[in-house]
C-alpha positions in Angstrom: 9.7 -6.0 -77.4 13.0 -8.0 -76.3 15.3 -8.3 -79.6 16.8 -11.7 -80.0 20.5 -10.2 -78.8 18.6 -9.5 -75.2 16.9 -13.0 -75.2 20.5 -14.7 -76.2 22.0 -12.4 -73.3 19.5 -13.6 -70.9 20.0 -16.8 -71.9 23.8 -16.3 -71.5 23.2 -15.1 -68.2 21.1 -17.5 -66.8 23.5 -20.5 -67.7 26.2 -18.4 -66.0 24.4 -18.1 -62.6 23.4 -22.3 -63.0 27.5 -22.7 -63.7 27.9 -20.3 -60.7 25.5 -22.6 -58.6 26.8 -25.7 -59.6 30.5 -24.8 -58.6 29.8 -23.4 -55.7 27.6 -26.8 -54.6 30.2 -28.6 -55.4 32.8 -26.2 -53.6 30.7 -26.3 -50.4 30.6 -30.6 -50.9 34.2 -30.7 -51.2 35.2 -28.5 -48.6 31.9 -29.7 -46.6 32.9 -33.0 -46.1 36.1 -32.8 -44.3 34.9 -30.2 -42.2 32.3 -32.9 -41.2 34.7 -35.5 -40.4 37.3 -33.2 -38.7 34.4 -31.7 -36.6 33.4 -35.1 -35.7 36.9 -36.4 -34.7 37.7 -33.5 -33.0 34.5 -33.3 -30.9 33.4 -29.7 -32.3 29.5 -31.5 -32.9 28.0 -34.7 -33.8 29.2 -36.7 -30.9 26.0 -38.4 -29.7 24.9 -39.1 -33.9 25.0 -42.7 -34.6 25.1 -41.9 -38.0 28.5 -39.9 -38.0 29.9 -42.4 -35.6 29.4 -45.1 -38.4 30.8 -43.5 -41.1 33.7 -41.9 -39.3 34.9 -43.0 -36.2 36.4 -45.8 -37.3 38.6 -43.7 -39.9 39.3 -40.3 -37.3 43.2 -40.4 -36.0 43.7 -42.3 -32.9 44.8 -39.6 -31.0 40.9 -38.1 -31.4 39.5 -41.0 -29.7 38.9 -38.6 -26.0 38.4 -36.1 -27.7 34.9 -37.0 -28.9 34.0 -37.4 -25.3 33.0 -35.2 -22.1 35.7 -34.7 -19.5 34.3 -37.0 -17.1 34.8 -39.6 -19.4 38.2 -41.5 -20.6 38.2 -44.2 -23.5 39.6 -47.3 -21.9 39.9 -49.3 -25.5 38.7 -47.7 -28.0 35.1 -48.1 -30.0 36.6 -49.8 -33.2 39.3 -52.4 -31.5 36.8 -53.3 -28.3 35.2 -56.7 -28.6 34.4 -57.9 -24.9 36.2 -57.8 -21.7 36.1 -59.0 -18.3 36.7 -57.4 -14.5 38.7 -58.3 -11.8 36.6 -58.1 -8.7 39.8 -56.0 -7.6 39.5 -53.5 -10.3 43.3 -54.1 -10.9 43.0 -56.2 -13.9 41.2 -56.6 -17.3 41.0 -59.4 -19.7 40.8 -57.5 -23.5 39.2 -59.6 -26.6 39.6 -57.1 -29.5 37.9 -57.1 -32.6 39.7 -56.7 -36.1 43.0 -58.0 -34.7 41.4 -60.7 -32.7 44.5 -59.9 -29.9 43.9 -61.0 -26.2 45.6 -59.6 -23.1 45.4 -58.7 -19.6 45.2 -55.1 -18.6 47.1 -53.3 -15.5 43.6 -50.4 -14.9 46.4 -48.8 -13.0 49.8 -49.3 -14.8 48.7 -49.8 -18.6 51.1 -52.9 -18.7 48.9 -55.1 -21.6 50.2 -58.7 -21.1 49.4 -61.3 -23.5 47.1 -64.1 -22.2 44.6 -65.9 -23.8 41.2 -67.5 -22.6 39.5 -70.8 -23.8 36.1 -70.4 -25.4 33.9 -70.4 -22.3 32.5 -69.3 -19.3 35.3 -67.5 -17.5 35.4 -65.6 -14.2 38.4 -63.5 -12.5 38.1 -65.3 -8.8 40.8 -62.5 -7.4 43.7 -60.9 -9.6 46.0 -64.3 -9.6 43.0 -67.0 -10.2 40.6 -67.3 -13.3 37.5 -70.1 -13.2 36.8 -71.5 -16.9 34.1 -73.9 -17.5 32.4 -74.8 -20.8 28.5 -75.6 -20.7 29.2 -76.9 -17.3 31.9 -79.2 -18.3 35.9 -79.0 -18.6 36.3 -77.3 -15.5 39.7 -75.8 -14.4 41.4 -73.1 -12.7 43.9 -70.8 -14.3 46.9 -69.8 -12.6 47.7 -66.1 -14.2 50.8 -65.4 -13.2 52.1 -69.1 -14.0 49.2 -69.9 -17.0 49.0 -73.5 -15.8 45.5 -74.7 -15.7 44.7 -76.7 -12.8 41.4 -79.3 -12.8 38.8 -78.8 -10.4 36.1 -82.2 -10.2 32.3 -81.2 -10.3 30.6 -82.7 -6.4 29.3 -85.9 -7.8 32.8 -87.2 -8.3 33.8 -86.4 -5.0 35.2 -89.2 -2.5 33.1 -89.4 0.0 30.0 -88.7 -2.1 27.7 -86.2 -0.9 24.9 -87.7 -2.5 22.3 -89.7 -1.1 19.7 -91.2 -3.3 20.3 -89.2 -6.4 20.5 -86.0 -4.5 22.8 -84.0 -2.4 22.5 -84.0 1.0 23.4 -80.5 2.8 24.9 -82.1 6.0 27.0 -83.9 3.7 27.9 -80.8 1.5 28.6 -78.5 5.1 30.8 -80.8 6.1 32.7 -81.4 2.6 32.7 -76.9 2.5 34.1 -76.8 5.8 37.3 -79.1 4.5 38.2 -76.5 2.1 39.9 -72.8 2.5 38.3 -70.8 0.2 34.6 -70.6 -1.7 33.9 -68.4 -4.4 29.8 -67.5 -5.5 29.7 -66.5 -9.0 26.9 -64.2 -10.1 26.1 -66.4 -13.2 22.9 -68.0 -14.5 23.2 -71.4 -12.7 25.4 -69.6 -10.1 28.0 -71.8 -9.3 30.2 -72.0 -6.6 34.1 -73.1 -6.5 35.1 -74.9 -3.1 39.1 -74.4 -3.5 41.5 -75.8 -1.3 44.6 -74.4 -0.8 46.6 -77.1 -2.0 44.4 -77.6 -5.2 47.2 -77.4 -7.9 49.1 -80.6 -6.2 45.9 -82.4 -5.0 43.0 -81.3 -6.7 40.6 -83.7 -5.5 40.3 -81.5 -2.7 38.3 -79.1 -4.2 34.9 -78.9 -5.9 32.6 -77.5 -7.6 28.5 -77.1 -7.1 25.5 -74.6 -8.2 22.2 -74.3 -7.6 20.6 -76.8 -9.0 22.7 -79.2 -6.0 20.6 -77.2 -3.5 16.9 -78.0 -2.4 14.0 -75.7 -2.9 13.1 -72.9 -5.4 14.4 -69.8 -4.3 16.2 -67.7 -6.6 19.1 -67.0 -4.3 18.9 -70.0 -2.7 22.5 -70.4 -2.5 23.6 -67.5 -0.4 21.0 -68.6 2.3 22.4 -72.1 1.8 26.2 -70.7 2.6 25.0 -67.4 5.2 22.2 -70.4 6.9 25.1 -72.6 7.8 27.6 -69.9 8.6 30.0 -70.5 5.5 32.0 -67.4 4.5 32.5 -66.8 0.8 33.9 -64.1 -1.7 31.2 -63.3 -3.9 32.3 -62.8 -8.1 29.5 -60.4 -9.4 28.4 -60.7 -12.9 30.0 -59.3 -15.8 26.9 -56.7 -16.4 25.6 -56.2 -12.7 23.9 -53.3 -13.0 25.1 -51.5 -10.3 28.3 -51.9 -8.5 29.7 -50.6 -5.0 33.4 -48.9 -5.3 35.7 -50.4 -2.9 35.7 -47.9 -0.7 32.3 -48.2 -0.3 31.3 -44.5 -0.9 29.9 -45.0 -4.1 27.3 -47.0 -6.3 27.4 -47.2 -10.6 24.1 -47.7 -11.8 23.7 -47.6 -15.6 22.4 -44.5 -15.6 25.2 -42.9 -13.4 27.1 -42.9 -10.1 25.5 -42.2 -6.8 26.7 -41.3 -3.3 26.2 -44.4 -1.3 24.9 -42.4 2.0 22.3 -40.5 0.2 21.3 -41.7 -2.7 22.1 -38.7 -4.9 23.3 -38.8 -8.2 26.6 -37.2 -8.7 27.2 -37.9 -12.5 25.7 -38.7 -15.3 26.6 -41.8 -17.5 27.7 -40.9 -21.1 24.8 -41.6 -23.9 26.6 -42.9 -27.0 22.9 -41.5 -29.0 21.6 -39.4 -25.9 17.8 -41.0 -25.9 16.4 -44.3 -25.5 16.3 -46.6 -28.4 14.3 -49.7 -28.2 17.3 -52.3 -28.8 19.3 -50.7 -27.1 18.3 -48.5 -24.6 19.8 -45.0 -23.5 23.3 -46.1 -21.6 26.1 -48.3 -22.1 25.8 -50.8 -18.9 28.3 -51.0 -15.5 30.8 -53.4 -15.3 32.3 -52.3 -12.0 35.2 -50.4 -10.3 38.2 -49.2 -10.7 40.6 -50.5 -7.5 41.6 -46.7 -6.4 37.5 -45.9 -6.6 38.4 -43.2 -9.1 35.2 -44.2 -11.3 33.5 -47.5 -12.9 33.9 -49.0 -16.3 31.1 -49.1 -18.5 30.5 -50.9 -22.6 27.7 -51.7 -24.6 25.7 -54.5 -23.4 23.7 -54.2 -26.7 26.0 -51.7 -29.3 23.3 -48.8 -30.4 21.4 -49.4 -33.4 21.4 -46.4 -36.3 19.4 -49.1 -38.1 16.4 -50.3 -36.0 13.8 -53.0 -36.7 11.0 -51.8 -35.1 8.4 -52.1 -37.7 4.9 -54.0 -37.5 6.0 -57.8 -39.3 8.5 -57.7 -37.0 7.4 -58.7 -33.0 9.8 -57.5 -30.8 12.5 -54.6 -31.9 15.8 -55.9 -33.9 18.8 -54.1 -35.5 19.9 -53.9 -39.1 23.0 -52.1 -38.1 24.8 -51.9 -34.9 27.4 -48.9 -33.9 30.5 -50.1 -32.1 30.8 -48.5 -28.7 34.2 -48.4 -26.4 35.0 -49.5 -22.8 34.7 -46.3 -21.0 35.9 -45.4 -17.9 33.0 -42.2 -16.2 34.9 -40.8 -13.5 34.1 -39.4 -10.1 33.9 -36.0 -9.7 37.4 -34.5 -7.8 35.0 -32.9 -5.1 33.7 -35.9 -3.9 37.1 -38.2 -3.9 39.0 -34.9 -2.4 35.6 -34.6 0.7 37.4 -37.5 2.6 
């Protein structure tokens, strides 16, 4: 039989080894936790968890920010200050809204210059690196000089003199031959796609130029207005839309698709886009989305069209899949491989 001095010992014992536990748990939290957010800064694991990216990214030093990412890919603006952006159909130049501090600029892809600049609430498009097209709901339209920031009014076709209209609607020999009057037409790859009939003289006499879309032009084709423009041998720049979904590089050789880059001649993928959860998700899907080239061809911007969701609504009272919590994602740049821009 066990005396009562052997039970107490046991007893004694077995508190010890709880105590023993208990310390080292909370040793292993302690020193567990940084490890954690160091290894996730740094890029040792946990790159593609939405979860870690939530709680940490936001806090890890600056200078981790490419770290955390594959070496095809380069953070443009980081995750935590990137809001929403636009492209210059160049590739030279970005327009930056960030987030927290709500700062606006223009961004040299090639020197890194940031210049301040600021953009009206609107629809705004980048017609080449000097000239930006703002209109709001249709209305207030103007263009923006950059490199002076005067804005410069530009009258919707009904108010032009001669009209162009002929019992309530357009009529096309009218609108060739008020086209063929100015230098320049820009086709924006927008919802109503509209199209900007500049002049070159438009900032002294603006009623010179116009603007139309394609609800001005008969019939029901979806892309009714490039066979409008290619029908009656109008040459135009064409402004693709600020998520295209695949872009050609300027030197032609290459297409971004969401999913990656591709060799224009062949077809073949040549790089993978970055995953920012590495599977599909039903808000959000797999890959960020393209939003076209750099000017030198060196590789294609991508951002979140939808940021990932670590907290999904997918459940049965719900009809179609909504998000609880959304992940900020950066403007990346995925970059084409050296053998392919060293083959030429």
């Amino acid at each position: 039989m066990r005396t009562v001095k052997t039970l107490q010992s046991e007893v004694q014992s077995s508190s010890k080894r709880k105590g023993y536990r208990f310390w080292i748990g909370c040793s292993i939290l302690l020193l567990g936790l940084p490890l954690l957010y160091y290894g996730y800064c740094w890029g040792w694991w946990g790159r593609q968890s939405l979860l870690l990216q939530y709680l940490f990214q936001c806090n890890c030093p600056p200078a981790s920010e490419e770290a955390r990412y594959p070496e095809p890919v380069n953070v443009i603006i980081p995750a935590c200050k990137y809001m929403s952006s636009i492209l210059s159909p160049s590739g030279h130049l970005l327009y930056v809204q960030e987030e927290e501090s709500g700062l606006t600029y223009l961004l040299n892809l090639q020197t890194g210059e940031e210049i301040p600049f600021a953009l009206s609430e609107g629809s705004n498009h980048f017609l080449n690196d000097n000239l930006i097209f703002h209109s709001l709901h249709g209305g207030d339209e103007y263009i923006i000089d950059i490199t002076a920031n005067e804005r410069y009014p530009v009258q919707n076709a009904t108010q032009l003199k001669p009209s162009i209209y002929s019992m309530g609607n357009v009529d096309p020999k009218l609108l060739v031959e008020a086209l063929l009057q100015v230098d320049q037409i820009f086709l924006i790859d927008d919802v109503f796609q509209p199209a900007i009939a500049l002049s070159s003289d438009f900032r002294t006499h603006p009623q010179n130029s116009f603007t139309f879309d394609i609800l001005d032009i008969p019939g029901d084709e979806p892309n009714r207005m490039e066979q409008f423009l290619k029908a009656n041998g109008l040459g135009y720049h064409f402004i693709p839309a600020s998520f295209p979904q695949e872009a050609i590089s300027p030197n032609g050789r290459f297409i971004a698709r969401d999913d990656g880059i591709y060799l224009s001649e062949t077809g073949q993928k040549i790089i993978e886009n970055y995953s920012p959860s590495g599977y599909h998700r039903a808000y959000s899907g797999k890959y960020s989305s393209v939003r076209g080239w750099i000017s030198d061809s060196s590789g294609a911007l991508y951002s979140a069209f939808f940021r990932p969701c670590l907290l999904e609504t997918g459940f049965l009272i719900f009809e179609y899949p909504g998000c609880l919590i959304q992940v900020p994602q950066p403007l990346l740049k995925l970059k084409v491989p050296e053998e392919y821009l060293l083959s030429r």
